[in-house]
N, CA, C and O of each residue as an XYZ file, in Angstrom:
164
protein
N       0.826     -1.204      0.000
C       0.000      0.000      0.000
C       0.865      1.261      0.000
O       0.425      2.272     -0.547
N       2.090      1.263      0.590
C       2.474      2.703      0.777
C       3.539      2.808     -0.764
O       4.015      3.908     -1.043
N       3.810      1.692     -1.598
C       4.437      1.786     -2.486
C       3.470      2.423     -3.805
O       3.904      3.137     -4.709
N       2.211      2.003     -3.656
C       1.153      2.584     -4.358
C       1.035      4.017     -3.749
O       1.429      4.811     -4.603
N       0.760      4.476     -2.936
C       0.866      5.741     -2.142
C       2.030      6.874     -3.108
O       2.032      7.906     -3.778
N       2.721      6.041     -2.705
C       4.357      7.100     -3.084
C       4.421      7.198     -4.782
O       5.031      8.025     -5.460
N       3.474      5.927     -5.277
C       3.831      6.234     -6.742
C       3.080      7.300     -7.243
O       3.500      8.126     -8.052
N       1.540      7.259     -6.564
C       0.271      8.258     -6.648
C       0.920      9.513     -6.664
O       0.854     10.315     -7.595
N       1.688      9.697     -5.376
C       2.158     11.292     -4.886
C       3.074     11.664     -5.885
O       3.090     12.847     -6.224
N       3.907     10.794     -6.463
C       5.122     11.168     -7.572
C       4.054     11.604     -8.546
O       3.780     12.792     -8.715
N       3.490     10.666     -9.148
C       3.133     11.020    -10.025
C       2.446     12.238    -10.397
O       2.612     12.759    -11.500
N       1.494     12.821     -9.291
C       0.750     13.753     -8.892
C       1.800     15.521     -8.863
O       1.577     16.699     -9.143
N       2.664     14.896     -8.473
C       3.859     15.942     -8.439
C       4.587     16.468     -9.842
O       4.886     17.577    -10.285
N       4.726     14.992    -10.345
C       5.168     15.565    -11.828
C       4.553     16.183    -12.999
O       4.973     16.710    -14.029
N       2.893     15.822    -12.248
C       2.133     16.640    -13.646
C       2.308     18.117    -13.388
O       2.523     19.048    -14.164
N       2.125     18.057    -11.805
C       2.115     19.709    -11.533
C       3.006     20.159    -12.390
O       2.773     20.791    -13.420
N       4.525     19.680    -11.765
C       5.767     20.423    -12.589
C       5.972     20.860    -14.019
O       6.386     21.897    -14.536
N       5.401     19.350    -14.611
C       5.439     19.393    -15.940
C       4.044     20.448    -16.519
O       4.196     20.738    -17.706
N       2.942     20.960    -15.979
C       1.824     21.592    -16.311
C       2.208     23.227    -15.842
O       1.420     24.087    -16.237
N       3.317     23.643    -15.066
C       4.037     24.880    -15.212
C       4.391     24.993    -15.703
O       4.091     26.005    -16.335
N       5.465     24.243    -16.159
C       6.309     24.340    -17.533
C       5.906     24.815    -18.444
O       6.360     25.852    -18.927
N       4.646     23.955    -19.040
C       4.012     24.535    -20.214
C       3.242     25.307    -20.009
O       2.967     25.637    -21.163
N       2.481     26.045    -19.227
C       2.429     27.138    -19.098
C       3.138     28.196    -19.043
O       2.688     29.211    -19.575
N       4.019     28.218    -18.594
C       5.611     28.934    -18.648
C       5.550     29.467    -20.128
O       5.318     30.568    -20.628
N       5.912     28.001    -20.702
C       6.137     28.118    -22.238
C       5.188     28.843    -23.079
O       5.493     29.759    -23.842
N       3.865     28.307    -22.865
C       2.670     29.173    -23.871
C       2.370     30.729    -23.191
O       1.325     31.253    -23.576
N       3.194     31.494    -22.223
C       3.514     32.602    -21.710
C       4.417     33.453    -22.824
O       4.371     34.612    -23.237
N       5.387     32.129    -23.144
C       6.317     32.900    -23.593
C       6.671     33.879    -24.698
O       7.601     34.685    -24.724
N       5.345     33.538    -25.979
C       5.009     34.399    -27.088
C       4.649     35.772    -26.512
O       5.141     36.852    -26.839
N       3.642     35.521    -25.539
C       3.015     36.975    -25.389
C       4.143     38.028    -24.046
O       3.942     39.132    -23.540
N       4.924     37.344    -23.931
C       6.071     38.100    -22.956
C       6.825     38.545    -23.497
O       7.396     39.435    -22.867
N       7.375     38.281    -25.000
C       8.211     38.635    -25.986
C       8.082     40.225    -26.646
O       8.887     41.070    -27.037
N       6.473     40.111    -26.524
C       6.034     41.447    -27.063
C       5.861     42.741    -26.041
O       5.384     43.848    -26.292
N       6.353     42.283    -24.936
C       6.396     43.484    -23.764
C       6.910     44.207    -24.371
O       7.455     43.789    -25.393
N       6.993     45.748    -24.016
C       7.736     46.530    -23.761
C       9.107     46.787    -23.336
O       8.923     47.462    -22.323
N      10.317     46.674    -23.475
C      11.089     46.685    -22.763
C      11.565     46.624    -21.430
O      12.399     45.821    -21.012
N      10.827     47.773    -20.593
C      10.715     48.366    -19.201
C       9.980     47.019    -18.201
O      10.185     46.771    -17.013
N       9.148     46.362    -19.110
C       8.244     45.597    -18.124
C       8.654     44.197    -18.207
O       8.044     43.326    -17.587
N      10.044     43.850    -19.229
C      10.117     42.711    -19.079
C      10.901     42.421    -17.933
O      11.921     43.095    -17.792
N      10.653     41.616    -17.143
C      11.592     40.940    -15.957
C      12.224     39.496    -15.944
O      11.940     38.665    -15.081
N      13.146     39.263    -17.025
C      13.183     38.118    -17.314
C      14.570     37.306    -16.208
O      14.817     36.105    -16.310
């Protein structure tokens, strides 16, 4: 049971990570077109 547990929680963890990411990424067109002043990269 706790090996099922720990795989649940990994797994659960990596979508997060991996579902910032690409958000990150599909950010990244419309961050390009800032202004200079406002980019904080």
């Amino acid at each position: 049971m706790l090996v099922r547990t720990w795989r649940f929680v990994t797994i659960l963890l990596s979508a997060l990570v991996t579902g910032m990411a690409f958000c990150h990424a599909l950010e990244l067109p419309a961050k390009t077109q800032y202004s200079a002043s406002l980019r904080k990269y």
